[in-house]
BARO-687310 format. One line per 4 residues: their letters; for each residue x, y, z of N, C-alpha, C, CB. Coordinates in steps of 0.05 Angstrom, whole numbers. Glycine has a CB too. Layout:
residues N
a) X:Y:Z:X:Y:Z:X:Y:Z:X:Y:Z | ...;
***
This chain:
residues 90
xxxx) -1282:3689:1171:-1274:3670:1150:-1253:3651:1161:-1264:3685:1125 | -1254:3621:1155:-1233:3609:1160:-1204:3606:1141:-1243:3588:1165 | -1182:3592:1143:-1166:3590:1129:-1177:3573:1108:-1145:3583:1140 | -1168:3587:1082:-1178:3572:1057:-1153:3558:1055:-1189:3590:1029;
xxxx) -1156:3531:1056:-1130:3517:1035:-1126:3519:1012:-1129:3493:1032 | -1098:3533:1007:-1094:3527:981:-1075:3510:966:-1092:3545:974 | -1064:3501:979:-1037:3473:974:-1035:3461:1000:-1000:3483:965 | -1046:3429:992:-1027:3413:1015:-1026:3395:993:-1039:3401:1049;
xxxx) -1002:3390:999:-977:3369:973:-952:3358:990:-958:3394:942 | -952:3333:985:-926:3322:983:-916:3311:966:-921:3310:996 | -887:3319:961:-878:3302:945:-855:3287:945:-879:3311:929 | -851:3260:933:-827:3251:941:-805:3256:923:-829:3224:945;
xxxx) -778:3264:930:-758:3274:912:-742:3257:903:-745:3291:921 | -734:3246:925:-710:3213:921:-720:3194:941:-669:3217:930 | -705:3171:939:-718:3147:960:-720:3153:987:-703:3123:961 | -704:3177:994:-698:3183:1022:-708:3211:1025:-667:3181:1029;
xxxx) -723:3225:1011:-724:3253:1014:-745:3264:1007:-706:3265:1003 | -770:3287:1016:-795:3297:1012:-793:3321:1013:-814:3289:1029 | -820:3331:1002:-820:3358:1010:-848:3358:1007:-802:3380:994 | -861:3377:1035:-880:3386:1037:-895:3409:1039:-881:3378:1046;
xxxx) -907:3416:1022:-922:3446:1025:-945:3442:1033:-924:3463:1002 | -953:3464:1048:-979:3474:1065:-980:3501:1059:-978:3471:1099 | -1002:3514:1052:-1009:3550:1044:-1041:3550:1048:-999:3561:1003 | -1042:3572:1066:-1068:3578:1060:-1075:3600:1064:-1084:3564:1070;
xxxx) -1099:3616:1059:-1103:3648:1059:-1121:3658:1078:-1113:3659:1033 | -1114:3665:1104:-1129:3673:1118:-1142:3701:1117:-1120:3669:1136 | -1163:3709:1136:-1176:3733:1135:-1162:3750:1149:-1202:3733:1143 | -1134:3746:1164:-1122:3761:1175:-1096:3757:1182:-1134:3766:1190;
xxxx) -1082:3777:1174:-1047:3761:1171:-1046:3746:1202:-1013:3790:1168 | -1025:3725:1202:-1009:3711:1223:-995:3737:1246:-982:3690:1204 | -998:3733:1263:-980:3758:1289:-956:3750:1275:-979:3751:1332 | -942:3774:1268:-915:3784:1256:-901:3783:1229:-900:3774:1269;
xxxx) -934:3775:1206:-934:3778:1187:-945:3801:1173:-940:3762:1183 | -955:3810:1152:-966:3834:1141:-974:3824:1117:-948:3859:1138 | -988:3799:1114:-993:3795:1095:-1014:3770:1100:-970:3795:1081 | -1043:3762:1078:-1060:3742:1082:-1052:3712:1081:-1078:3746:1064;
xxxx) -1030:3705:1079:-1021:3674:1072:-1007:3663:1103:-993:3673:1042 | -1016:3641:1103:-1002:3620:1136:-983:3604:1114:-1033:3591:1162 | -962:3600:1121:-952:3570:1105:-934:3556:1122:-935:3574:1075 | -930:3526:1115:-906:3523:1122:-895:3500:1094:-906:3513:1156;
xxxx) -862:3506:1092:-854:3490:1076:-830:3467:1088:-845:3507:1054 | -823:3445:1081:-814:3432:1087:-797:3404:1070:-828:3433:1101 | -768:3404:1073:-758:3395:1061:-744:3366:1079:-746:3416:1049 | -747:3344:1077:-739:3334:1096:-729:3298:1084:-763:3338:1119;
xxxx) -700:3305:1100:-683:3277:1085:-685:3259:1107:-646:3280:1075 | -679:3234:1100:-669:3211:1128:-692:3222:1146:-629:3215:1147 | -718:3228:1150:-728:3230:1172:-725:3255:1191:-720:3211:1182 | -707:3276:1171:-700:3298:1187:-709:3316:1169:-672:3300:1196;
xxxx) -718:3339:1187:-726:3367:1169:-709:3388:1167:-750:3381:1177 | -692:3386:1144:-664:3391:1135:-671:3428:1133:-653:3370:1099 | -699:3442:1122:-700:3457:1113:-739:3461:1124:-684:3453:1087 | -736:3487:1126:-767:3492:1134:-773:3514:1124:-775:3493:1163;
xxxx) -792:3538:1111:-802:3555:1112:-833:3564:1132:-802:3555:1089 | -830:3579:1135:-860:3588:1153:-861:3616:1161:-864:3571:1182 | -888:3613:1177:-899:3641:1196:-912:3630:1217:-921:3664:1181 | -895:3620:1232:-907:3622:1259:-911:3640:1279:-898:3610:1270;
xxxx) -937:3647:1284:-948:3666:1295:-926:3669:1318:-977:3660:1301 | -927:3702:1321:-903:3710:1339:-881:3722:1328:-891:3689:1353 | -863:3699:1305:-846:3695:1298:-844:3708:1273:-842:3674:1302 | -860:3719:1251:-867:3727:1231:-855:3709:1208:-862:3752:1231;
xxxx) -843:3718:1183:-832:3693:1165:-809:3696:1162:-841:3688:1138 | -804:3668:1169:-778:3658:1173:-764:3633:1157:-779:3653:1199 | -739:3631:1163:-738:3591:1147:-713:3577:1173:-715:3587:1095 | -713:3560:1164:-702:3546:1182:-682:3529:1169:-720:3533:1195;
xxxx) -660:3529:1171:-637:3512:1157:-618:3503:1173:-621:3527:1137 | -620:3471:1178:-614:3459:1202:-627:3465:1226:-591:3461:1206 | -609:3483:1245:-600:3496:1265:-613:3521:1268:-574:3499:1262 | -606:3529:1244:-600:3561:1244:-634:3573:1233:-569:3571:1216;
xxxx) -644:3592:1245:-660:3606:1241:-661:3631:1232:-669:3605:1255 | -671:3641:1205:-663:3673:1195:-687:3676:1187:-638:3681:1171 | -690:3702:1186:-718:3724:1171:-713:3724:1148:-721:3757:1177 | -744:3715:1136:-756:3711:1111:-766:3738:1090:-779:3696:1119;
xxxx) -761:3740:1069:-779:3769:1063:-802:3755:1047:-761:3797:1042 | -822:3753:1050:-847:3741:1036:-859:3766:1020:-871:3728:1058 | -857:3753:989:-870:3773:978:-895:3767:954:-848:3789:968 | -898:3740:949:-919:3720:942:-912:3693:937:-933:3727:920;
xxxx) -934:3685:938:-937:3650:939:-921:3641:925:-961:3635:931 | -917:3650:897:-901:3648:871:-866:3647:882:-909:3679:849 | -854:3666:894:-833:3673:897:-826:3650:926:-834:3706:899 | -848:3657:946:-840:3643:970:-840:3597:955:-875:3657:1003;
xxxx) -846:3595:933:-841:3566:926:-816:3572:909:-866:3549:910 | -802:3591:895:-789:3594:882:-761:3590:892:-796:3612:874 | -751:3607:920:-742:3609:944:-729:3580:955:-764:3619:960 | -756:3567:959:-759:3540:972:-741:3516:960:-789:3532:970;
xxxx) -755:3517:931:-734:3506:909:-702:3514:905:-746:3514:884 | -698:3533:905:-683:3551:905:-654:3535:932:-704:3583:912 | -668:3540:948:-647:3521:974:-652:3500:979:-647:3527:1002 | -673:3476:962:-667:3447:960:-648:3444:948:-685:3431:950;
xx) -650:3459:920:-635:3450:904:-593:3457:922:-647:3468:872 | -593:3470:932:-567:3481:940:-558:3457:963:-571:3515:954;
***
């Protein structure tokens, strides 16, 4: 089975600022995930991606804030946009 898409969205927040989601459900988790969903999220001002969520294979789920890279706990789609929101807004 391939990846089913299930969100690709952008949206614009302010004149200078987006956010983009990507999710989709594969037939087999990502290497260093445990779970059927690939995503990546993305928050990005001035041209810069201020804020990221994902699972890049290898790397399992993670986010990205600035610089700094920390482990994600993914526990559904629901929560992992909740999250997302959650540190735009901050």
């Amino acid at each position: 089975m391939k990846a089913e898409p299930l969100l690709n969205e952008r949206q614009q927040v302010s004149p200078n600022a987006f956010v983009e989601f990507r999710i989709w459900r594969v037939s087999t988790p990502v290497r260093g995930s445990d779970h059927d969903f690939k995503y990546a999220l993305a928050y990005v001002v001035n041209g810069e991606c201020v804020l990221r969520y994902d699972n890049e294979a290898g790397k399992g789920d993670h986010r990205h804030i600035g610089d700094a890279e920390t482990p994600y706990v993914y526990t559904t789609p629901e929560a992992l946009l909740s999250d997302f929101w959650r540190d735009v807004e901050e």
